[in-house]
N, C-alpha and C positions, 0 to 999 in steps of 0.2 A: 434910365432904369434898365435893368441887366433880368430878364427871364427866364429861372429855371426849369426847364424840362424833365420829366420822366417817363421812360419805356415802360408805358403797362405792361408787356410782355414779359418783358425782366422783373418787375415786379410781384407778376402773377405764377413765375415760374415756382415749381414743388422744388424741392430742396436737392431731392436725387442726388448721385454721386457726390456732386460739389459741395449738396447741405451735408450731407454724414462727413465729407472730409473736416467740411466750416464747424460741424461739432465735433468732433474728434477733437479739433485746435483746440474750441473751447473748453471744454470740458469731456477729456479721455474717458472715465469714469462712468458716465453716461452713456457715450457710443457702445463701452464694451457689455453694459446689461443690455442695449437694445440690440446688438448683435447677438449677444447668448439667447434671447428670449427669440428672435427671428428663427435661432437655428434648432431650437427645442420646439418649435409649433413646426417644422416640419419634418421633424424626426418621425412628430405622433401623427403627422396624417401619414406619413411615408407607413408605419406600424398599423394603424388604424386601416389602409390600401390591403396590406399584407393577410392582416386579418381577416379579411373579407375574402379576401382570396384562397385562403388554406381553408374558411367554412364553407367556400363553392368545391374546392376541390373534394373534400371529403362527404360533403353532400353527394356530389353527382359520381363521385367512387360505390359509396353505398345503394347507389340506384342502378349502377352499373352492372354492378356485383349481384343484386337483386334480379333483376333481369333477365342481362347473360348469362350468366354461369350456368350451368347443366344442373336440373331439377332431379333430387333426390327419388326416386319412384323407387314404391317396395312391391313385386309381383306378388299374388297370392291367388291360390286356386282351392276350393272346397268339392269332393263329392257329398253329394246329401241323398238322403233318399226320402220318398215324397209320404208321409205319415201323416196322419190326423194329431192334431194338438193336443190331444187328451191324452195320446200314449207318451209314455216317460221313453226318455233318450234309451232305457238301456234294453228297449225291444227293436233298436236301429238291426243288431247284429241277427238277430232271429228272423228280421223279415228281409232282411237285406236282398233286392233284386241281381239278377248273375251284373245287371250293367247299368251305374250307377247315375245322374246326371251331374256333369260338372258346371262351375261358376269361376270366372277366371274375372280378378280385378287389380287393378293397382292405385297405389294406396301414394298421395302426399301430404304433409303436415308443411304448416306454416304455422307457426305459435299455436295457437288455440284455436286454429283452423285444420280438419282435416279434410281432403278434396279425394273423392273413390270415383274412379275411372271402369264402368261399367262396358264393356267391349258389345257386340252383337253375338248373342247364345250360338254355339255351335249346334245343337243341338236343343231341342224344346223352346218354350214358348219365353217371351221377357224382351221388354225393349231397351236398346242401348241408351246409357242412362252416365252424365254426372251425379254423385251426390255427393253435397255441400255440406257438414255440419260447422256450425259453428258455437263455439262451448261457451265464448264469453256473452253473446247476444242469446245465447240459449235458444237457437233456428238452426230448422235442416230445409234444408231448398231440395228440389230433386230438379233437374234439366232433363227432357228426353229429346232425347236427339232425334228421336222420328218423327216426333210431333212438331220440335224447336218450341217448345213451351215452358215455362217453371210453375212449380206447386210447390208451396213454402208451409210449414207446419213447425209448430213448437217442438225443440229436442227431444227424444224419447230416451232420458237418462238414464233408463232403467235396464235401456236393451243396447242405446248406442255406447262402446267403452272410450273410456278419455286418449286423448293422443297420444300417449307414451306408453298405455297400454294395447291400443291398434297398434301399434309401430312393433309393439314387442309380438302380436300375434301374427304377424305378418313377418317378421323373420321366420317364425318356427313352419310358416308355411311354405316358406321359400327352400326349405332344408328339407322335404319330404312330403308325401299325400294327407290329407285329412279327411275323413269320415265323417257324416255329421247328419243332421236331419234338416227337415223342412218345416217353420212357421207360417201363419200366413198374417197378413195386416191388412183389413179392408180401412182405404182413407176416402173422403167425400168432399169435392168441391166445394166450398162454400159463396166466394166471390171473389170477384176481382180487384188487384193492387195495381191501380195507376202509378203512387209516388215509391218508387224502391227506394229513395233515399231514406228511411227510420232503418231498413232492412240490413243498413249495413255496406261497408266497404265492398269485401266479398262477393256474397252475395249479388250488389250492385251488379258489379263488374260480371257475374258469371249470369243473369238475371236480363241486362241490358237490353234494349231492341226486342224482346220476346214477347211475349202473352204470359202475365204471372198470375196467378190463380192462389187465395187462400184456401188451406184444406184443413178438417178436424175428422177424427178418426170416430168412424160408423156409430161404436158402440157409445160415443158421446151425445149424439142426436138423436134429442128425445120423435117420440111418434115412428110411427111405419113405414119404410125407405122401400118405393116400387123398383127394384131392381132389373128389371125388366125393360124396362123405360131408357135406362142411365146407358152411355156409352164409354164403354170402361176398359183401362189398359193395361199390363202388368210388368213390372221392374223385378228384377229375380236379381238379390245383393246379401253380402253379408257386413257387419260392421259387429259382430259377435263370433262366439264358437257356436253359431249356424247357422243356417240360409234362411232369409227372409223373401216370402213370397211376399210384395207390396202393392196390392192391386187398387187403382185409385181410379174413381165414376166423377164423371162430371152428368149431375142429374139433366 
């Protein structure tokens, strides 16, 4: 009796080179879909690779670009002269002092963010100061830089102008003096913001690591405010066509 053997190995081998030749012989027709269909699944990862690659580039272009690039700043300087609120602008020129105080700021826009660079007063009282409005969140944050603090309050739309109109008044002040008067705005501490994150992007970012503080404006708080008591500090800014004196107490 004669016994035959076989190589599991050869048995077990994958078809590789020799199987696509051994179909090929068999059956031409067959091999040339499975090589078209091989060579079309790596066309689309090769594309699919690409893809990915032009949306990092352009991504981290746009971040770059953001960035670095040199930020837009519009200089702007107001004389005001210091008057009670009840007088109308047009007794500015009748009491006008021989020497007038100025406010010098600069001014950047990001979309519907406008950021005012508040410098330290040459002269008279006001602490160097970011202020932050932001039109979409409808918040102004103030930063003092002497304190390293924030005080965040609802946008005052009444008095703050939208960005494209800051930007326009902040050319014409680039181009010659302005004349103007003095408001004032008493605001009051109300409490403190642990989570910045509702606050905003912004905000956030300029906010971060500080002591932030909620504030609402005097004339809103019912009852009798000991002013006496409060330890209170002042921001001398404009974001109008006049100077806003913003004196804010932490009772």
């Amino acid at each position: 009796m004669v016994k035959i053997a076989f190589n599991s190995a050869l048995a077990q081998k994958a078809p590789g080179k020799d199987g696509e030749s051994l179909m090929a012989e068999k059956d031409p027709e067959a091999a040339s879909v499975y090589a078209t269909e091989s060579s079309t699944g790596r066309c689309l990862l090769t594309l699919l690779g690409l893809a990915f690659i032009l949306t990092g580039l352009i991504v981290g272009g746009a971040c770059v670009y953001r960035y670095f690039t040199p930020k837009k700043l519009y200089h702007g300087a107001m004389h005001f002269s210091e008057i009670d609120n009840d007088l109308v602008p047009m007794d500015v020129e009748a009491r006008e002092p021989y020497y007038l105080p100025r406010i010098d700021e600069e001014l950047e826009i990001h979309e519907s963010v406008a950021i005012i660079n508040v410098p330290v007063p040459r002269f008279g009282e006001g602490d160097p100061a970011y202020i932050l409005h932001d039109f979409r969140r409808k918040l102004t944050a103030y930063l003092d830089l002497s304190l390293r603090a924030c005080f965040v309050i609802p946008l005052n739309t009444s008095v703050v102008m939208p960005p494209q109109d800051l930007m326009d008044l902040f050319m014409q002040l680039m181009s010659g003096s302005y004349k103007t008067y003095l408001v004032h705005e008493d605001l009051v501490v109300t409490e403190r913001i642990d989570d910045l994150g509702p606050l905003g992007y912004y905000i956030f970012n300029l906010c971060d690591g500080k002591d932030t503080y909620r504030m609402q404006r005097r004339s809103e708080i019912l009852g009798i405010q000991k002013r006496s008591v409060e330890d209170c500090f002042t921001i001398r800014h404009f974001e109008n066509k006049f100077v806003t004196d913003t004196k804010i107490c932490k009772a």
